[in-house]
C-alpha positions as a Markdown table, in Angstrom:
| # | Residue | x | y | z |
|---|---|---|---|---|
| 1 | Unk | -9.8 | -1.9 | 4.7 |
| 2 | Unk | -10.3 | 1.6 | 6.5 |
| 3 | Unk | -6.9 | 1.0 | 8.2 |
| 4 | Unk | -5.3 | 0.3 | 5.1 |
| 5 | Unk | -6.2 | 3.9 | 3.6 |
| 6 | Unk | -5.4 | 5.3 | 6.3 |
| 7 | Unk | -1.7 | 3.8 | 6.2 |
| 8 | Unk | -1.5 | 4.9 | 2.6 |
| 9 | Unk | -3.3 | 8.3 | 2.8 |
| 10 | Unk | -0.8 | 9.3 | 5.9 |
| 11 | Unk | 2.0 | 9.4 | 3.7 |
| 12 | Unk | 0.5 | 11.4 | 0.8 |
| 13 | Unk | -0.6 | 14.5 | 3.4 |
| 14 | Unk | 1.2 | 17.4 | 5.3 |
| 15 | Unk | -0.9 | 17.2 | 7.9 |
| 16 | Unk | -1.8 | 13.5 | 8.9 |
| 17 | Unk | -3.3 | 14.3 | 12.4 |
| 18 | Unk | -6.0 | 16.0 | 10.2 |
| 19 | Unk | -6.6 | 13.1 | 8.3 |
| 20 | Unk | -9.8 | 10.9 | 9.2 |
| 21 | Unk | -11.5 | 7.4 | 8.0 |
| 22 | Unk | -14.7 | 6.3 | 8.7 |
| 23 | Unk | -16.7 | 3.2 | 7.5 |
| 24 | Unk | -20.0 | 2.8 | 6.8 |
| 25 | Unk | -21.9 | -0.8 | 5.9 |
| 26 | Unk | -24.8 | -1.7 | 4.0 |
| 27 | Unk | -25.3 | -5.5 | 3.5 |
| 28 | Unk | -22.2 | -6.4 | 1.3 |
| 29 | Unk | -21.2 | -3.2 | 0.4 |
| 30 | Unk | -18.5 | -1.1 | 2.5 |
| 31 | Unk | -18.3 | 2.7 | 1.7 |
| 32 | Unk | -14.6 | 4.1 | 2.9 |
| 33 | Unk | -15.0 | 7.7 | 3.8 |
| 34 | Unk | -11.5 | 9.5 | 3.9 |
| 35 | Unk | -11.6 | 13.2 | 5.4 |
| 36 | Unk | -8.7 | 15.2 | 4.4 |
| 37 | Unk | -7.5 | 18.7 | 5.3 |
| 38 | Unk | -8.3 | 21.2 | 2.4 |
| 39 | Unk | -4.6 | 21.8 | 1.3 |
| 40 | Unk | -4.5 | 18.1 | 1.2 |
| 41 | Unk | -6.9 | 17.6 | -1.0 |
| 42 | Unk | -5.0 | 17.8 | -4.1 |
| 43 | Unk | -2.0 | 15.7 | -3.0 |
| 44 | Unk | -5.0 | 12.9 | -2.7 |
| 45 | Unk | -6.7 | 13.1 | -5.7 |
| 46 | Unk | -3.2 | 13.4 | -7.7 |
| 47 | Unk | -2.8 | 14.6 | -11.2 |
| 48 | Unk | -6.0 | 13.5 | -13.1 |
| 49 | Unk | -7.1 | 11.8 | -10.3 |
| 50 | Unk | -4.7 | 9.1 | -10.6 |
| 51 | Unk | -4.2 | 8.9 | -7.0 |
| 52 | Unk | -7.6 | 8.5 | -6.1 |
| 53 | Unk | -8.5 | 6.2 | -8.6 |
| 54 | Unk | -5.4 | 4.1 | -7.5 |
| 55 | Unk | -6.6 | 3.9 | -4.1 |
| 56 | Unk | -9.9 | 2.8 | -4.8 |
| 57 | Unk | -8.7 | -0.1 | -6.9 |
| 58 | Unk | -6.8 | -0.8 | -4.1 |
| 59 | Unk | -9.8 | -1.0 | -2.3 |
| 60 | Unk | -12.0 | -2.7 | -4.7 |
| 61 | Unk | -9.2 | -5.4 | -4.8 |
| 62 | Unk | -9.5 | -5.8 | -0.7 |
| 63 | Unk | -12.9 | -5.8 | -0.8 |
| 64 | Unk | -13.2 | -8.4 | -3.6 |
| 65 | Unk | -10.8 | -10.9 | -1.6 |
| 66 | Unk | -13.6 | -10.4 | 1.5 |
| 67 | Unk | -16.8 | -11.0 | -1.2 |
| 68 | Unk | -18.2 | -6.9 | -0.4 |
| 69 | Unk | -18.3 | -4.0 | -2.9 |
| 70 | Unk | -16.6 | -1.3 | -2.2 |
| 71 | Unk | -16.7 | 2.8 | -2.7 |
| 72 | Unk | -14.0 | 5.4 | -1.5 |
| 73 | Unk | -15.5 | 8.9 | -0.7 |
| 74 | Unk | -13.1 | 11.9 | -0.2 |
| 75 | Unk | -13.7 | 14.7 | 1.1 |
């Protein structure tokens, strides 16, 4: 899962060598922590939030097929 946002977020930034993804577990749930570069942060989040809320269905999906709940945090 944590490599999968990073694949996605590393197209969506300027600066992908500033991008970082950490994982944290508690029991079955799997929080996603995605660290962005400040001027990034809007090309993440996306108009409305569309983007972000995209990716954490994504992520909800990929954690459903492995039976944990999932959570994105940005930052």
């Amino acid at each position: 899962m944590e490599d999968f946002i990073e694949y996605v977020a590393k197209w969506m930034v300027d600066d992908p060598d500033a991008l970082e993804v950490t994982t944290t577990s508690r029991g079955d749930h799997v929080t996603v922590h995605l660290n962005v570069h400040e001027d990034d942060m809007g090309r993440i989040i996306g108009r409305e939030g569309r983007l972000a809320m995209a990716m954490r269905h994504l992520l909800s999906v990929s954690g459903h097929a492995r039976a944990v709940d999932t959570s994105l945090d940005i930052n």
